[in-house]
N, C-alpha and C positions, 0 to 999 in steps of 0.2 A: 385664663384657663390654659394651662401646658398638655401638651399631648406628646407623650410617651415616644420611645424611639419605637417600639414596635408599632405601635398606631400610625406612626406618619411611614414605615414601611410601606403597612398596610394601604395605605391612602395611594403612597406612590406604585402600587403594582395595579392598582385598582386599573388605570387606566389602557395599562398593556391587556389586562387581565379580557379588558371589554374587548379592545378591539381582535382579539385573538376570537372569542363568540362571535365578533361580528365577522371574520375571516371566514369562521367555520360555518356560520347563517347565511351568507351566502353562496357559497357551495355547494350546502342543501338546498336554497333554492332557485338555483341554477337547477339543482337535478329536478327538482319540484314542477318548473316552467317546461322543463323538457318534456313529463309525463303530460303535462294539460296539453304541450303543445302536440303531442303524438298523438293524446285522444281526441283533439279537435279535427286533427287531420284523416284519421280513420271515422270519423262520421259521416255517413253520408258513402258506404264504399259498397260497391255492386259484389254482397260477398256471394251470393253464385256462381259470378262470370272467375273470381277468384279461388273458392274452392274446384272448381270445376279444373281451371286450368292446373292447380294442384295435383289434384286427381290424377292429372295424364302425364304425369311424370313415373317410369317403370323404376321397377327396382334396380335395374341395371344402370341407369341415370343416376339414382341415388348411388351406389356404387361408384362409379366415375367422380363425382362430385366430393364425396369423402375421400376418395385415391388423390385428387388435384389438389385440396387442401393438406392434405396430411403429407405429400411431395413441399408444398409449399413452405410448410414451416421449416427446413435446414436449408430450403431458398433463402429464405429471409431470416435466418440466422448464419447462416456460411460470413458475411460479409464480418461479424462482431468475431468468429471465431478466429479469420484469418489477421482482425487488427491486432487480439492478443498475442498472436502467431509470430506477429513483426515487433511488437514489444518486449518480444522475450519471454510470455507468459501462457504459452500455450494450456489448453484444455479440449477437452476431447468434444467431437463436433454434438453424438449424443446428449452431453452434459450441462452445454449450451444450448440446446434446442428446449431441455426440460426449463433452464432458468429464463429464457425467449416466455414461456408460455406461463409460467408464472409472472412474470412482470407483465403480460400483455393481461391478464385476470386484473391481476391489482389495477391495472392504468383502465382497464373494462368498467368494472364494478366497484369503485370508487366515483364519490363527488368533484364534480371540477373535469380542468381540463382531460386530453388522452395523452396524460403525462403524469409519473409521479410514484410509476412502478422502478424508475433507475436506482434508487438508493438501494432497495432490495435486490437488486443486480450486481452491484457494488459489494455488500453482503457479503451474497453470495460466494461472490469469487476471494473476499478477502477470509472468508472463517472456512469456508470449506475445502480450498485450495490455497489458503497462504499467498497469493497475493495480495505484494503492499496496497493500501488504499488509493494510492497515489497512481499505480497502474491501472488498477482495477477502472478506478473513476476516471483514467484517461480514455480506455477502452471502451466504458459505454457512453461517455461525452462527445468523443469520435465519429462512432459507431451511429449515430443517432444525428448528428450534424451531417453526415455523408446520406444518409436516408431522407433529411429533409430536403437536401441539394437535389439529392435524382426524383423526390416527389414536388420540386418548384420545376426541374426542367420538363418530367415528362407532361405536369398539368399545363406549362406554359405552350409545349408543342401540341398538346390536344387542345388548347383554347384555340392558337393557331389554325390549326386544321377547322374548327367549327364556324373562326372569322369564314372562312372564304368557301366554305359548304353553302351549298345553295339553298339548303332548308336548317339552314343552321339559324341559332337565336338571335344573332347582329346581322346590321346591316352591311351595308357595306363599306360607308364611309365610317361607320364604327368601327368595321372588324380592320379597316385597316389601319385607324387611329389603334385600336389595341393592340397589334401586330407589331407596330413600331416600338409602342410604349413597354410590352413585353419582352420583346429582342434588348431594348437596350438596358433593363432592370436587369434583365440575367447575364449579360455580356458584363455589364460592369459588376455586377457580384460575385461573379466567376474571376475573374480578371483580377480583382482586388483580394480577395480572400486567399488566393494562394501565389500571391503578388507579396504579403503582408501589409495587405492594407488595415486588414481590421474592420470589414462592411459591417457585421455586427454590432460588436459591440460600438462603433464608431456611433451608429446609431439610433441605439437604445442612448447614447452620452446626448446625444444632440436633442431626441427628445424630450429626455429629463429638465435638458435648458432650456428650449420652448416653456417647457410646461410650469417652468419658474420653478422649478426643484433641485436641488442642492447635487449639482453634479460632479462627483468623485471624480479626481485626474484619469485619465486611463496610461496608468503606470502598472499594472497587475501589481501592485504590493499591497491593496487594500482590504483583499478578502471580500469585496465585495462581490453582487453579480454580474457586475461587467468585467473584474479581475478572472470569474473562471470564466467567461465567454470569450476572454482573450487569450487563457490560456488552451482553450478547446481550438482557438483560430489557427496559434502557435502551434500546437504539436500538428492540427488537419497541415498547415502550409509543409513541416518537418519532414511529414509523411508523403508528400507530391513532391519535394527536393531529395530525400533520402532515401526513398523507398519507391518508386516511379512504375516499377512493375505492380508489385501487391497496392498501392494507390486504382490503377486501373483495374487492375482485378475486384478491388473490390467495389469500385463502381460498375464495373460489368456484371457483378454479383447484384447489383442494385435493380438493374436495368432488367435483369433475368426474372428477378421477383415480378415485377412489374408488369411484365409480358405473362408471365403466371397468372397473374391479375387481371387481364385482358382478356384471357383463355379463359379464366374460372367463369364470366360473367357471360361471354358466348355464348358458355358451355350450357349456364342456366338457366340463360333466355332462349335456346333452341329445345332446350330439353320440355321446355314453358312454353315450344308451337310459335315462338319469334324468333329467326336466325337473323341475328342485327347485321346491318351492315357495318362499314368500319366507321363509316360518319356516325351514325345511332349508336354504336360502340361507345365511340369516344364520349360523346355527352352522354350515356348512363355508368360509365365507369369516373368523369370529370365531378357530376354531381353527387354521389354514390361517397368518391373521397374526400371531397369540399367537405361533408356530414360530417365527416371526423374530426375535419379539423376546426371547428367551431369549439367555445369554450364550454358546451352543454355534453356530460357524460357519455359516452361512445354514441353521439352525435342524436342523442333519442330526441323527435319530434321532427329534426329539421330532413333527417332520411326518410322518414314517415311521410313527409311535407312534400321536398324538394324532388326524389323521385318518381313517383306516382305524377308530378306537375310535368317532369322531362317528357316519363314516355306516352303520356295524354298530347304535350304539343308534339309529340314526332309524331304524330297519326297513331300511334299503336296502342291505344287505350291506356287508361289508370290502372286498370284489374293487372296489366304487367308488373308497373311497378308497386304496387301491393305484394304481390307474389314474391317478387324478388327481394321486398324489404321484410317479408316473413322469415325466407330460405336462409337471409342474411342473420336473421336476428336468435334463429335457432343453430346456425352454424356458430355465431358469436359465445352463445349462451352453453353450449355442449362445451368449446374450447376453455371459456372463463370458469365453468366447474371443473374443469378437470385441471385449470390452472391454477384454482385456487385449493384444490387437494395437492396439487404440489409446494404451495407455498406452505399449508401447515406441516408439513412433513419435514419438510427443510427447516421450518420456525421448532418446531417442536420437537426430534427427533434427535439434534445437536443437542438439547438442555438435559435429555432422557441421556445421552451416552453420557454429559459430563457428571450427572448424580451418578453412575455407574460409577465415572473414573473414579469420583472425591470417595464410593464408598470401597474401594478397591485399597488407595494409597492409606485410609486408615484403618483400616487392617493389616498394612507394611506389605505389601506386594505388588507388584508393577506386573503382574501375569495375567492383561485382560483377556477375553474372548474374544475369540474374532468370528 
């Protein structure tokens, strides 16, 4: 029996074909595990002592709390706006804020990691303002590497702080075995990374060999993803040798956000009748961002989980962090609609002018509307 060239095509895509379902079957349920794991965690939750605390939140709290957020997003977009700045590719800080909240929707409300809205960043900047790709993708590469740095040093200085808190969650011979082991994880990935060591991608290589997996040279010529992680290493180190000023800046732009971050949670735990202190601070804003960074969709279950568990053991009841992961989840959810009405706008909106253009040029005129 012969089989055909297209049949044994067929035969041989068959297997990419699967594991692409099984890429995307998982992803769903990862979000799937987050849902069971969120509604396990809200069983059993004192919701009077919860609406109640709700309740005593004024209008004017609500006011402030939408003011603090809505300040925050060109917080945390200033730092992307001034990398294009120094690349030669400036765009106006507005215009960046709208594509900030569009990628933060997608990376929101999508399966999988709180990653995966860059491409559409990338886009962005390359059709709507004619940056090359090559910029464009260096700018939110950058951009997004410098964010994870200042979100390893500041969780690393809050882990710090809660070793040696007297009602903190370690002991003591623990918090200063972590102390140690934290100081010198970020000393040396600091130190190497714009040294040109290569801590990255050096090892994501090292682990692929552990793992008996076929590990590509790290010579950046292979296209692969430890060629852009080197090349994201390259231009971060470029930008601390060539550019020393906006380097710091826009970690001090980091660092700005973050203290925003710190304020916002104060703000809405005293406005919720608990004025934290900076200890009780630090571990509901540690555990609050751990939730995100988990590979479960904007962190659903394990926020639900992990917080309410923080400020039960700080003395201050469950019903807080319930409260706070409602406040959180309706602020999340107001931003990701209104992100994702800007993504179709942006997706759709470009297709609607170019059927314009094409029906313009045949009819032999170049005189569109503006």
């Amino acid at each position: 029996m012969t089989i055909s060239p297209k049949s044994s095509v067929k035969l041989d895509s068959t297997p990419s074909a699967v594991r692409r379902a099984l890429r995307k079957s998982w992803r769903w349920l990862l979000g799937l595990s987050g849902v069971l794991l969120a509604w396990h965690a809200l069983q059993g939750v004192a919701w009077p002592a919860v609406w109640d605390l709700l309740a005593g939140i004024s209008p004017l709290a609500i006011l402030i709390i939408v003011v603090i957020n809505l300040a925050l997003i060109p917080l945390m977009t200033a730092r992307w706006w001034l990398l294009l700045k120094t690349l030669g590719s400036p765009v106006s800080l507005l215009s960046i804020c709208a594509y900030r909240t569009a990628t933060n929707a997608v990376n929101y409300l999508t399966p999988g990691p709180h990653f995966g809205g860059e491409p559409l960043s990338v886009y962005l900047l390359h059709h709507r303002h004619g940056i090359t790709l090559s910029s464009a993708a260096t700018s939110v590469a950058v951009d997004r590497l410098l964010e994870l740095l200042a979100s390893f040093v500041v969780l690393t200085l809050c882990l710090i702080n809660l070793s040696f808190a007297e009602s903190g969650p370690f002991k003591e011979n623990q918090g200063l075995f972590l102390v140690i082991a934290l100081l010198a994880v970020l000393t040396c990935t600091l130190a190497t990374l714009f040294t040109g060591g290569r801590p990255l991608s050096r090892s994501i290589f090292l682990f692929k060999r552990f793992c008996g997996k076929p590990a590509t040279s790290i010579s950046g010529q292979n296209g692969s993803l430890i060629d852009i992680i080197i090349q994201v290493e390259t231009m971060a180190e470029k930008l601390f040798r060539g550019h020393p000023y906006q380097f710091l800046l826009a970690n001090l732009l980091s660092f700005c956000h973050w203290f925003g971050v710190f304020v916002e949670f104060w703000l809405m735990s005293a406005f919720l009748g608990f004025p934290l202190s900076f200890g009780h601070l630090t571990a509901v804003v540690v555990v609050a961002r751990l939730a995100f960074l988990t590979p479960l969709p904007a962190g659903i279950g394990v926020l639900e989980s992990a917080l309410p568990w923080m400020t039960a053991t700080l003395g201050l009841g469950s019903a807080l962090g319930i409260s706070l992961c409602l406040i959180i989840r309706f602020r999340d959810l107001v931003f990701s609609l209104a992100g994702l009405g800007l993504t179709m706008k942006y997706l759709t909106c470009p297709r609607k002018l170019s059927i314009i253009s094409n029906t313009f040029r045949s009819e032999g005129t170049n005189d569109l509307p503006k």
